[in-house]
Backbone as a printed PyTorch tensor [residue, N CA C, xyz], in Angstrom:
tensor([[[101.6180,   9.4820, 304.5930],
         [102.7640,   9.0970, 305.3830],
         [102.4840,   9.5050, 306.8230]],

        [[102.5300,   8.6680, 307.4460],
         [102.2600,   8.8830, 309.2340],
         [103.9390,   8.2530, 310.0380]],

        [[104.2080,   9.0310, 311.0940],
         [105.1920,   8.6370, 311.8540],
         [104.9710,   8.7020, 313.4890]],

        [[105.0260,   7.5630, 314.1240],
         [104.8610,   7.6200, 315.4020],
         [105.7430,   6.7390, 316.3940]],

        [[105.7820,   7.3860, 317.0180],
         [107.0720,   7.5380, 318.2310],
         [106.4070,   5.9890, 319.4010]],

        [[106.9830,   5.2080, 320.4340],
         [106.5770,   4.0420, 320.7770],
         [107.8820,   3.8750, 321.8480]],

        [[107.5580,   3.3640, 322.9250],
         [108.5180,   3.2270, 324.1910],
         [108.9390,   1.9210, 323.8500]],

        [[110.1340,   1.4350, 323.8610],
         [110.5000,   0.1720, 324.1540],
         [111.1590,  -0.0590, 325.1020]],

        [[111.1790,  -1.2780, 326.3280],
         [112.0660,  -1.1870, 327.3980],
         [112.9130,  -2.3810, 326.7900]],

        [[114.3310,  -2.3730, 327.5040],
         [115.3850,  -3.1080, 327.5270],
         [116.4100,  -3.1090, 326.9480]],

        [[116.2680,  -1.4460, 326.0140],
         [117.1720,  -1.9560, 324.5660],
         [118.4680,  -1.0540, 325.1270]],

        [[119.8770,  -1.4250, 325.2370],
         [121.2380,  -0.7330, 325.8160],
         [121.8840,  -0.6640, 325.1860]],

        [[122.1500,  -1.1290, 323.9450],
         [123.1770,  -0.5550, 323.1270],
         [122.8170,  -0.4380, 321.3570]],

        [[123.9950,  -0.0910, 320.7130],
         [123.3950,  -0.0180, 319.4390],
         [123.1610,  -1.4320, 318.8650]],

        [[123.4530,  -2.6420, 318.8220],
         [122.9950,  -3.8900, 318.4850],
         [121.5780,  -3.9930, 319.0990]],

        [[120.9690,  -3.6270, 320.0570],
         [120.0270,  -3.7890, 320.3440],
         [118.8880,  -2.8570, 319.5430]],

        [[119.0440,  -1.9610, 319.0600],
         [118.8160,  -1.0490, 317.9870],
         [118.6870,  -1.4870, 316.7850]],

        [[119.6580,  -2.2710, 316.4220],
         [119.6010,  -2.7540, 315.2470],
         [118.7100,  -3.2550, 315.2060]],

        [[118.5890,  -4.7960, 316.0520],
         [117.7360,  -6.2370, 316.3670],
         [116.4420,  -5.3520, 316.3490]],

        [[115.5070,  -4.3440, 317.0530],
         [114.3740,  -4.0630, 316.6400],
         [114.0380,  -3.3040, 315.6470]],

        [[115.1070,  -2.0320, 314.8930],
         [114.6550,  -1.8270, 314.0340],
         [114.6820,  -3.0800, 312.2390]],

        [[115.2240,  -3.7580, 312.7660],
         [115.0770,  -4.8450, 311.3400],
         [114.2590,  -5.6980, 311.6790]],

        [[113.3500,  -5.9340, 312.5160],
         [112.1870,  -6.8060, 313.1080],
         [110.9400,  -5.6650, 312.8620]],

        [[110.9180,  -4.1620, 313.0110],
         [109.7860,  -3.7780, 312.7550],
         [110.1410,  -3.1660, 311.5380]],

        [[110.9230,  -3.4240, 310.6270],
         [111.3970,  -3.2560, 309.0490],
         [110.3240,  -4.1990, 308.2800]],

        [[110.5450,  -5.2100, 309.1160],
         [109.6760,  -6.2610, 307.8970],
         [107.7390,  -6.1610, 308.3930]],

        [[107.5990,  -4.6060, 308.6260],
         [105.7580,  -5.0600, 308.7730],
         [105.9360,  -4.2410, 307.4910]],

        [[104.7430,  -4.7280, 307.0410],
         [103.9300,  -3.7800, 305.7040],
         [103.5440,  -2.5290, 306.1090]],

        [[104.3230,  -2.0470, 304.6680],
         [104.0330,  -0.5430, 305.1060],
         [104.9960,   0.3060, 305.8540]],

        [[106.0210,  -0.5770, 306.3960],
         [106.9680,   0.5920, 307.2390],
         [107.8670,   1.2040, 306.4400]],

        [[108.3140,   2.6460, 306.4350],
         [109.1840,   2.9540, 305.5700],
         [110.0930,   3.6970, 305.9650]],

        [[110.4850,   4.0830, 307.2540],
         [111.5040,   4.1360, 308.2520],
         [111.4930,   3.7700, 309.7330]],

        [[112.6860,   3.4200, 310.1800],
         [112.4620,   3.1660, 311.5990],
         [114.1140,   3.8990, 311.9660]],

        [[113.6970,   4.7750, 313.2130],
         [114.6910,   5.2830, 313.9610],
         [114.3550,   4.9310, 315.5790]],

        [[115.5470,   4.8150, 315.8890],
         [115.9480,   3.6850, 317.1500],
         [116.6230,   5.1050, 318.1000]],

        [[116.1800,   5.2620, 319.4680],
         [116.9740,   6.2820, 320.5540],
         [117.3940,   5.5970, 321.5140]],

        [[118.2740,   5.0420, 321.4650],
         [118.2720,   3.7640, 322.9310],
         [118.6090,   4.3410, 323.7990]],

        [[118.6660,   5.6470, 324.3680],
         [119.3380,   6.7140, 325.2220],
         [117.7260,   6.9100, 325.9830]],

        [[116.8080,   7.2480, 325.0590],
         [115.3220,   7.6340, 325.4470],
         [114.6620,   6.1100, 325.4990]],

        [[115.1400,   5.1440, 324.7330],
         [113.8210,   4.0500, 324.8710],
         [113.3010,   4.3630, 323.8690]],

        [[113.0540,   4.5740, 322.8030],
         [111.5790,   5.4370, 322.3720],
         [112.5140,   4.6690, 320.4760]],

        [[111.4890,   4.2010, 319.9950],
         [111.4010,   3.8990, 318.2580],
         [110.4080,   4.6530, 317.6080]],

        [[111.0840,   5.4730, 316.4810],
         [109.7500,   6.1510, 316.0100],
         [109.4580,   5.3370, 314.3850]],

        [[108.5290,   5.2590, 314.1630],
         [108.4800,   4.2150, 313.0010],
         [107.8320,   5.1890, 312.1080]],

        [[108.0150,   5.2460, 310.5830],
         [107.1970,   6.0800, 309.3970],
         [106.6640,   5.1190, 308.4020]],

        [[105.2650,   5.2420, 308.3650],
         [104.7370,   4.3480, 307.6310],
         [104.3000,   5.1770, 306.4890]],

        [[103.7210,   4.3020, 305.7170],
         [102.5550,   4.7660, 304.3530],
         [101.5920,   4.1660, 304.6980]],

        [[101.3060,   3.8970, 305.7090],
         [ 99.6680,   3.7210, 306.1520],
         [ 99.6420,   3.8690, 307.7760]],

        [[ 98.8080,   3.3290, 308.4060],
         [ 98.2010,   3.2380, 309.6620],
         [ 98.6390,   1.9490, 310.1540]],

        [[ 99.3970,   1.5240, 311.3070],
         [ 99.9890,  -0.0720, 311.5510],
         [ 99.0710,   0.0810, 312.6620]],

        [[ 99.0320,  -1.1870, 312.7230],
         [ 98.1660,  -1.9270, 313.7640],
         [ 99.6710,  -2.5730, 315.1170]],

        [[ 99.0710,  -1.6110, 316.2650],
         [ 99.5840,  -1.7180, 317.5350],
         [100.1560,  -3.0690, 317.7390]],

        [[ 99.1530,  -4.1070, 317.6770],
         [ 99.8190,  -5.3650, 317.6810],
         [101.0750,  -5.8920, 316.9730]],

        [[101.1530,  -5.4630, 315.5680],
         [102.3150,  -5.9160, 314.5140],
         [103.4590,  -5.2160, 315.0870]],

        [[103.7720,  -4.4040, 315.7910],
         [104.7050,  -3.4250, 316.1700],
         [105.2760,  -4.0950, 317.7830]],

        [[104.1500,  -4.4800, 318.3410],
         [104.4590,  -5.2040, 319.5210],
         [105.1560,  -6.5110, 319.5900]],

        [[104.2940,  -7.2680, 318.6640],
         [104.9920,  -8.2800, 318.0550],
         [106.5470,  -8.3090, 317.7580]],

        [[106.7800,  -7.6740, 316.6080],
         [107.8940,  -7.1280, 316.2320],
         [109.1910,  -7.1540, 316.9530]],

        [[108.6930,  -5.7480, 318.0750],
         [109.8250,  -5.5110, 319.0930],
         [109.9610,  -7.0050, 319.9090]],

        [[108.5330,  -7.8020, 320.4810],
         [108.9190,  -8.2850, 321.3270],
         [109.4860, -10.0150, 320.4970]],

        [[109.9070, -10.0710, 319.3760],
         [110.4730, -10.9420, 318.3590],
         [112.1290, -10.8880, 318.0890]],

        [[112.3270,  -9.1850, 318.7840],
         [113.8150,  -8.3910, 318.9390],
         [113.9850,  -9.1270, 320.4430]],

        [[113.4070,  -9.5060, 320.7980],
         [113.9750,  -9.7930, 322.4120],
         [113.5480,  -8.7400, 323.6190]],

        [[112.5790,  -7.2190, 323.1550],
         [112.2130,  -6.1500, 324.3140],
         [110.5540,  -6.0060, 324.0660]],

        [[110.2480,  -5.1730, 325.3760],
         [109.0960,  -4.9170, 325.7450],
         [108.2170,  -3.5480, 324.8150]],

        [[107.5820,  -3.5600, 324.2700],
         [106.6830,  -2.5270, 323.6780],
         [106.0590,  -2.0320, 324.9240]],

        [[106.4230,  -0.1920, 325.8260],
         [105.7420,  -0.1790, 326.9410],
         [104.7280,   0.9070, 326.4710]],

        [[104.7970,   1.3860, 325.5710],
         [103.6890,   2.8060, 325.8280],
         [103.7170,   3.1890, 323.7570]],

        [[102.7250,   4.0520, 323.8940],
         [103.1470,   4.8700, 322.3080],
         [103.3490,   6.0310, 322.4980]]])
């Protein structure tokens, strides 16, 4: 089990929270996602190792920017 933390820009309220954590819900392998829209910052817990791209994807499928990990 690995968990890592990831900047997202744009996200202001809790609907916007929602919209990316149920967009990076559906990669393989994720098995929590917590949303700080105060910090920017999604920390995701997997059972494996995700690939940077699927996560970028993801958020930017929510409508925001993936800026940093």
């Amino acid at each position: 089990m690995s968990a890592r933390t990831y900047a997202v820009r744009g996200m202001a309220c809790g609907h916007c929270a929602v919209f990316v954590a149920e967009e990076i819900e559906t990669i393989a392998g994720v098995t929590a996602v917590a949303v700080d829209v105060d910090d920017g910052t999604v920390t995701v817990s997997s059972d494996q190792d995700l690939d940077i791209d699927d996560v970028r994807a993801a958020v930017e499928e929510a409508g925001y920017e993936l800026t940093g990990t």
